[in-house]
MDAnalysis code that builds the backbone (N, CA, C; Angstrom):
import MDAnalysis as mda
import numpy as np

u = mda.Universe.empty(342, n_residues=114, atom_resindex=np.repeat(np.arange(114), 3), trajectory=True)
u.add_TopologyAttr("name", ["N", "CA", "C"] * 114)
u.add_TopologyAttr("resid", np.arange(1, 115))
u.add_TopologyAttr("resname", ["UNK", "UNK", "UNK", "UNK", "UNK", "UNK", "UNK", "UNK", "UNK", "UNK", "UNK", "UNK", "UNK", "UNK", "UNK", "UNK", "UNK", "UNK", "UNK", "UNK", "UNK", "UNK", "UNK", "UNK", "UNK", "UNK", "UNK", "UNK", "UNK", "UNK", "UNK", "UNK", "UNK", "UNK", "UNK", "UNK", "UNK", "UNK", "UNK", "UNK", "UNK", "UNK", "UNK", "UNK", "UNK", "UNK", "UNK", "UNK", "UNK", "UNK", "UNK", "UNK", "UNK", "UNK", "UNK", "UNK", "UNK", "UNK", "UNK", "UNK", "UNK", "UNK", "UNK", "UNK", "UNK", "UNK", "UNK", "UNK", "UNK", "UNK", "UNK", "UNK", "UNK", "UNK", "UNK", "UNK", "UNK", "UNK", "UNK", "UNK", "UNK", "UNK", "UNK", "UNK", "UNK", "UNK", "UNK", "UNK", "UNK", "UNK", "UNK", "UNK", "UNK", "UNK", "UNK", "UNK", "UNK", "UNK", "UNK", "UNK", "UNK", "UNK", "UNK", "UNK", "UNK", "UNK", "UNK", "UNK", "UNK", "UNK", "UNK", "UNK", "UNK", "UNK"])
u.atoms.positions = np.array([
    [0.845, -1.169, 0.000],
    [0.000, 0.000, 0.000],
    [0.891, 1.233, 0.000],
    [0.714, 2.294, -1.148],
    [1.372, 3.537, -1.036],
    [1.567, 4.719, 0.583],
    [2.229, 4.902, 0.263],
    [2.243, 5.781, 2.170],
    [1.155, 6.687, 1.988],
    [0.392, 7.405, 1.008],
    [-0.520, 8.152, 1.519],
    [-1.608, 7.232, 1.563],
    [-1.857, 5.886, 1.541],
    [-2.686, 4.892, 2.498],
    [-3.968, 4.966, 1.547],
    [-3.798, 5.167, 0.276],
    [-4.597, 4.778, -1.198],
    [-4.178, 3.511, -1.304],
    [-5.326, 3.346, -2.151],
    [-5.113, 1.920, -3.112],
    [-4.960, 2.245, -4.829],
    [-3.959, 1.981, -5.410],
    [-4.025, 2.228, -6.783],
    [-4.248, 1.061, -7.275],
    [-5.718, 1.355, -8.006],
    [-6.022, 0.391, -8.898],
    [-5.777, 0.924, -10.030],
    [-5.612, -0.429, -11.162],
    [-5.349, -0.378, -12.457],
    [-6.736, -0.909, -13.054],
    [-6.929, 0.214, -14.369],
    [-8.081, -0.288, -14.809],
    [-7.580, -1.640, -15.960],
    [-8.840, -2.437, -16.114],
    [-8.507, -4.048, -16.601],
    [-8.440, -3.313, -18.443],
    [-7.586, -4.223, -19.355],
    [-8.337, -3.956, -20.785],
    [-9.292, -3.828, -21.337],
    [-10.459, -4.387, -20.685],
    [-11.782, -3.640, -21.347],
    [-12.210, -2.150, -20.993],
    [-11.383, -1.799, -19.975],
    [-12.039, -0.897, -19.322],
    [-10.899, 0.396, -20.229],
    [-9.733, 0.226, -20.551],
    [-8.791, 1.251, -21.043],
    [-8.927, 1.030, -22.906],
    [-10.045, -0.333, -23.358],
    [-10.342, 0.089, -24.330],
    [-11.487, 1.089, -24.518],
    [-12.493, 1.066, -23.700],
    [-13.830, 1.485, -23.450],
    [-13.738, 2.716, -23.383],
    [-12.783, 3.481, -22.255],
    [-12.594, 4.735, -22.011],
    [-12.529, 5.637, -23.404],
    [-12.338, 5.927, -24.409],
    [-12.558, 6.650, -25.131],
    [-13.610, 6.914, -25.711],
    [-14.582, 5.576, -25.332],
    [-15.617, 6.204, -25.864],
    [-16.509, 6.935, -24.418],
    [-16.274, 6.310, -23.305],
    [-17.059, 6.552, -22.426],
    [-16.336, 8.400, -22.461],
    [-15.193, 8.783, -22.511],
    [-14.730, 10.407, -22.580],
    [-15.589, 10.735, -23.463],
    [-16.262, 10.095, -24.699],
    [-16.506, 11.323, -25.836],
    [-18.050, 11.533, -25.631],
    [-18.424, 10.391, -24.493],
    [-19.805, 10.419, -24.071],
    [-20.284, 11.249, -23.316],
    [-19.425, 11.446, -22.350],
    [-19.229, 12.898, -21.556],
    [-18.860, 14.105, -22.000],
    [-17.765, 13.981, -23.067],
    [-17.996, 15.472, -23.442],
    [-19.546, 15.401, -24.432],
    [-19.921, 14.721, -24.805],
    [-21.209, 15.326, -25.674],
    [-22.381, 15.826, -24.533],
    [-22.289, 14.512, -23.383],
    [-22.829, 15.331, -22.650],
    [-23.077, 16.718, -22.099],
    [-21.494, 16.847, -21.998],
    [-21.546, 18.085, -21.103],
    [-21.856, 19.541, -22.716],
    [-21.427, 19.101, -23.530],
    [-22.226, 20.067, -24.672],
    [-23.580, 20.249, -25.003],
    [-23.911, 18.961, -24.260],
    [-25.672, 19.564, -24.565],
    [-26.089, 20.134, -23.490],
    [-25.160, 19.933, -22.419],
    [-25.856, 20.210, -21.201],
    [-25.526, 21.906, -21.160],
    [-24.453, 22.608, -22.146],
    [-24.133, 23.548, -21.992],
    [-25.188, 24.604, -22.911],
    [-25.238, 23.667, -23.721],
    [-26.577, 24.553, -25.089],
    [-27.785, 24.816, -24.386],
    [-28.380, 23.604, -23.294],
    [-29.511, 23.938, -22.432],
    [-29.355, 25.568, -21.925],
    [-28.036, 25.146, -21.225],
    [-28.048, 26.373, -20.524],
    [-27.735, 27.916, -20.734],
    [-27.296, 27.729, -22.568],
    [-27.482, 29.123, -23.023],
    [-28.588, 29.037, -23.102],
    [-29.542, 28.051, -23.619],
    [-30.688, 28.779, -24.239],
    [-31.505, 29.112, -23.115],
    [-31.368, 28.558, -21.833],
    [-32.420, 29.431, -20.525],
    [-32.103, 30.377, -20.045],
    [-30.593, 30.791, -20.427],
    [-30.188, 32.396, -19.994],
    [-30.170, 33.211, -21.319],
    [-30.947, 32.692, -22.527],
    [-30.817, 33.251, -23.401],
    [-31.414, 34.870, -23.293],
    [-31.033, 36.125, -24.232],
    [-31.910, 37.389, -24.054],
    [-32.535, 37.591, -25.466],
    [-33.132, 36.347, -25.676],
    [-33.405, 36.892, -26.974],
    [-35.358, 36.350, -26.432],
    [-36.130, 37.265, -26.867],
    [-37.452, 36.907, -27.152],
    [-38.118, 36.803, -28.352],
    [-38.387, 35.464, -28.841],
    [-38.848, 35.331, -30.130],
    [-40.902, 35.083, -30.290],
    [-40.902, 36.402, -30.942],
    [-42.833, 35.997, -31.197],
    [-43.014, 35.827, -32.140],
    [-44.475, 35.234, -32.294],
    [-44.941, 34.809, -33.469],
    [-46.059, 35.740, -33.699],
    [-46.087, 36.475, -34.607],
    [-47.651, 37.214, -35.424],
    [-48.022, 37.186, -36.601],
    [-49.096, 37.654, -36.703],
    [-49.303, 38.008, -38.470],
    [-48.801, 39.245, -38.634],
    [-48.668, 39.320, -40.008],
    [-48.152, 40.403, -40.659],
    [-48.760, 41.702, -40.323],
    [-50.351, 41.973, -40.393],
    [-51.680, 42.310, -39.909],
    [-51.039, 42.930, -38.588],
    [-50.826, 42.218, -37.345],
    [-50.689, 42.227, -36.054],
    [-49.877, 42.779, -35.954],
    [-48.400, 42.800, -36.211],
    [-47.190, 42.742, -36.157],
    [-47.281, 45.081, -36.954],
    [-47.497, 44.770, -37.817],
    [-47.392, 46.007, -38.794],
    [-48.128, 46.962, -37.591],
    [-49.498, 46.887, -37.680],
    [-50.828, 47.635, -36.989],
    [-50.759, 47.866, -35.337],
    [-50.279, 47.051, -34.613],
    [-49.862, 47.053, -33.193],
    [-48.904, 46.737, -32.916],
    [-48.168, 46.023, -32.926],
    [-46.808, 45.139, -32.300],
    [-45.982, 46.602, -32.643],
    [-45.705, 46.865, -33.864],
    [-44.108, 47.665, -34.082],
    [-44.864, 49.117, -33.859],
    [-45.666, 49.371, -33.992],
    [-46.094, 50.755, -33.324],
    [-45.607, 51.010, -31.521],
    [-45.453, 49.945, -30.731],
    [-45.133, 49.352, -29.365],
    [-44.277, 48.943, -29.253],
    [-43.263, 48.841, -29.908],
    [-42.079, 47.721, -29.633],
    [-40.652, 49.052, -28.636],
    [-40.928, 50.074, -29.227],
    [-40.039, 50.963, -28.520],
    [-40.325, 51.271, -27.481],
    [-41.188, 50.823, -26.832],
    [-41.696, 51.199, -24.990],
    [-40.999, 49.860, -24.423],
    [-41.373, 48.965, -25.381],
    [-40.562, 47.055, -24.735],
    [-39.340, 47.885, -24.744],
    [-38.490, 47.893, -25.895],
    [-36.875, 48.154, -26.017],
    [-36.140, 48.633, -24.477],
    [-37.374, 50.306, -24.409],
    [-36.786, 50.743, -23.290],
    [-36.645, 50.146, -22.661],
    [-37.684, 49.512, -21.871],
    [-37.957, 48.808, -20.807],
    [-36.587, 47.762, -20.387],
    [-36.779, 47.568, -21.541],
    [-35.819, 46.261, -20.978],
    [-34.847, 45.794, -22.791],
    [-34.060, 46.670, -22.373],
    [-32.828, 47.267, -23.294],
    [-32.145, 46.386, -23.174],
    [-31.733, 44.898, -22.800],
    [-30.804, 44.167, -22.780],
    [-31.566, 42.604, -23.609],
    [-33.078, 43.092, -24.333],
    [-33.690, 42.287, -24.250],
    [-33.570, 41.735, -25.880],
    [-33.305, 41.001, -26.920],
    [-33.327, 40.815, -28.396],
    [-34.546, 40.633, -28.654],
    [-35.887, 41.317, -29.212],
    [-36.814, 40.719, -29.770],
    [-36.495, 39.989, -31.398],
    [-37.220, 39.240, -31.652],
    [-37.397, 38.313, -33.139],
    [-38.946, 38.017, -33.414],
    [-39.059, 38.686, -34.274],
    [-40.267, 38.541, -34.753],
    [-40.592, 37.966, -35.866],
    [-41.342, 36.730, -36.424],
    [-41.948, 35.350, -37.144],
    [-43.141, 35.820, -37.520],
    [-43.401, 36.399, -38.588],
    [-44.539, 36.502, -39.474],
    [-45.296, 35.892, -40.559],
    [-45.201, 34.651, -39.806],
    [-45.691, 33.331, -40.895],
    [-47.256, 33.353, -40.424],
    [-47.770, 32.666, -41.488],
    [-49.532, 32.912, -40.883],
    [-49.402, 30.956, -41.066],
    [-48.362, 30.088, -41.217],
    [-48.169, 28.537, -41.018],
    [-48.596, 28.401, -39.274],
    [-49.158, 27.055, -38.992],
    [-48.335, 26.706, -37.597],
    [-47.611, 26.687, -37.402],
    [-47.082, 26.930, -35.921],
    [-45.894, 26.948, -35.257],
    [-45.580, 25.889, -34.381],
    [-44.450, 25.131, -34.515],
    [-44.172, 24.513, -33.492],
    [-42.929, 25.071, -32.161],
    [-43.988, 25.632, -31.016],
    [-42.958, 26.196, -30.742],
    [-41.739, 25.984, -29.728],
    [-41.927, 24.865, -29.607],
    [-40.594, 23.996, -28.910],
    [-39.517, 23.950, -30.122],
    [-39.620, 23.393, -31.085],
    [-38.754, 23.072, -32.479],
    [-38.358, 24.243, -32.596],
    [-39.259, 25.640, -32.610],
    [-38.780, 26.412, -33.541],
    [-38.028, 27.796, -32.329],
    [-38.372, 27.168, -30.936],
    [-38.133, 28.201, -30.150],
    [-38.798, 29.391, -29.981],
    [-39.844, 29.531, -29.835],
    [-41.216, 30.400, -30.116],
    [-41.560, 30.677, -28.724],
    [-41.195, 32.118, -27.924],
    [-42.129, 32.070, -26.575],
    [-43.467, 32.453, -26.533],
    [-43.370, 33.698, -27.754],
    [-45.129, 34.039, -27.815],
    [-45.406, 34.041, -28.566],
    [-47.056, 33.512, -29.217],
    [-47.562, 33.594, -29.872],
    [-49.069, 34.608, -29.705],
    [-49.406, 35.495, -30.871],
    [-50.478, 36.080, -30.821],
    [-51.421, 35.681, -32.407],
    [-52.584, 34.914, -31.922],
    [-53.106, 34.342, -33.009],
    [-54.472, 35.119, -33.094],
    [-55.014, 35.125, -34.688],
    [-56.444, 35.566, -34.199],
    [-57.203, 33.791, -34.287],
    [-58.230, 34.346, -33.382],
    [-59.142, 32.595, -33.337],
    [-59.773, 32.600, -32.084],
    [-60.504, 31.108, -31.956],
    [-61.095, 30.822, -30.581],
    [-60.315, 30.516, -30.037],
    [-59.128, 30.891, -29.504],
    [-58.216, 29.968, -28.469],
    [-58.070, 29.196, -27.750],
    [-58.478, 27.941, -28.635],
    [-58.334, 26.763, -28.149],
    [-57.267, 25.844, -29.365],
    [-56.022, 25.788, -29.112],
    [-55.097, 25.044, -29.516],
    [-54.254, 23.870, -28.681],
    [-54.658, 23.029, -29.010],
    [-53.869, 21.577, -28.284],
    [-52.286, 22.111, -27.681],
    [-52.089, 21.940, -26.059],
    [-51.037, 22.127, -25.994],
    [-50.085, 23.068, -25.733],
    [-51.197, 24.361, -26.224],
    [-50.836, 25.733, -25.597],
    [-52.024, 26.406, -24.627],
    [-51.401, 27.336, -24.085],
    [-52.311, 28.037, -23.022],
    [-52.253, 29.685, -24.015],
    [-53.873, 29.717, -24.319],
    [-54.555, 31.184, -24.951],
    [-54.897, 31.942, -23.676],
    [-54.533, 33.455, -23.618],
    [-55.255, 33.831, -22.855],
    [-55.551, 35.408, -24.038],
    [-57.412, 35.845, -24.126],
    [-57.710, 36.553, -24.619],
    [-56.886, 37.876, -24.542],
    [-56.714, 38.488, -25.843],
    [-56.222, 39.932, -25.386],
    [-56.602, 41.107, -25.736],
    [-57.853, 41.051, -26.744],
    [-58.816, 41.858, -26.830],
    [-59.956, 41.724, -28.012],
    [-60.955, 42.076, -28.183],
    [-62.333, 42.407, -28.901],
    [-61.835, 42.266, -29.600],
    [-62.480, 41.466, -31.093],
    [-62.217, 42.013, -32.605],
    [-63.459, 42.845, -32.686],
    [-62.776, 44.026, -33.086],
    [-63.163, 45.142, -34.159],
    [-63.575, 45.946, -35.126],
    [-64.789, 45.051, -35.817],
    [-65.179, 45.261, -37.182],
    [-65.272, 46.661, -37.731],
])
């Protein structure tokens, strides 16, 4: 037994063939685990509108957001397609409709207007 009162073990040949992959398993790990964690400290806010929405209200308003919170990236998605917004990274969506979509939470945000 060594004087600082360890045991040095030797790893067996399967185990010093194995190790390279078990390293590259961990670093992939730790790369996804690092992408998680830009994207929850990310400053970017990405919405979804219509063109309609976006033109007529949204960018008439967007310089009171800016101020507000000046460290903030908006991105704005003017597709009138569905959105998937896990895939596509989508925090808000403003749709016109009955708001009822599988999966998301609608909450009304005002009268249509004829």
């Amino acid at each position: 037994m060594p004087a600082s009162g360890r045991v040095r073990r030797v790893p067996t040949e399967a185990a010093e063939r194995a190790l390279p992959d078990i390293r590259a398993g961990f670093d992939r790990l730790t790369q996804g685990l690092e992408r998680l964690s830009e994207g929850a400290a990310s400053n970017v806010l990405t919405v979804t509108v219509s063109p309609a929405f976006a033109a007529k209200w949204l960018l008439p308003r967007i310089d009171r957001f800016q101020n507000a919170w000046p460290d903030m990236d908006v991105r704005l998605d003017t597709q009138h397609k569905p959105v998937d917004f896990a895939a596509q990274r989508v925090d808000v969506g403003v749709r016109y409709g009955p708001g009822q979509w599988p999966g998301l939470v609608a909450d009304k945000l005002m009268e249509d207007e004829i």
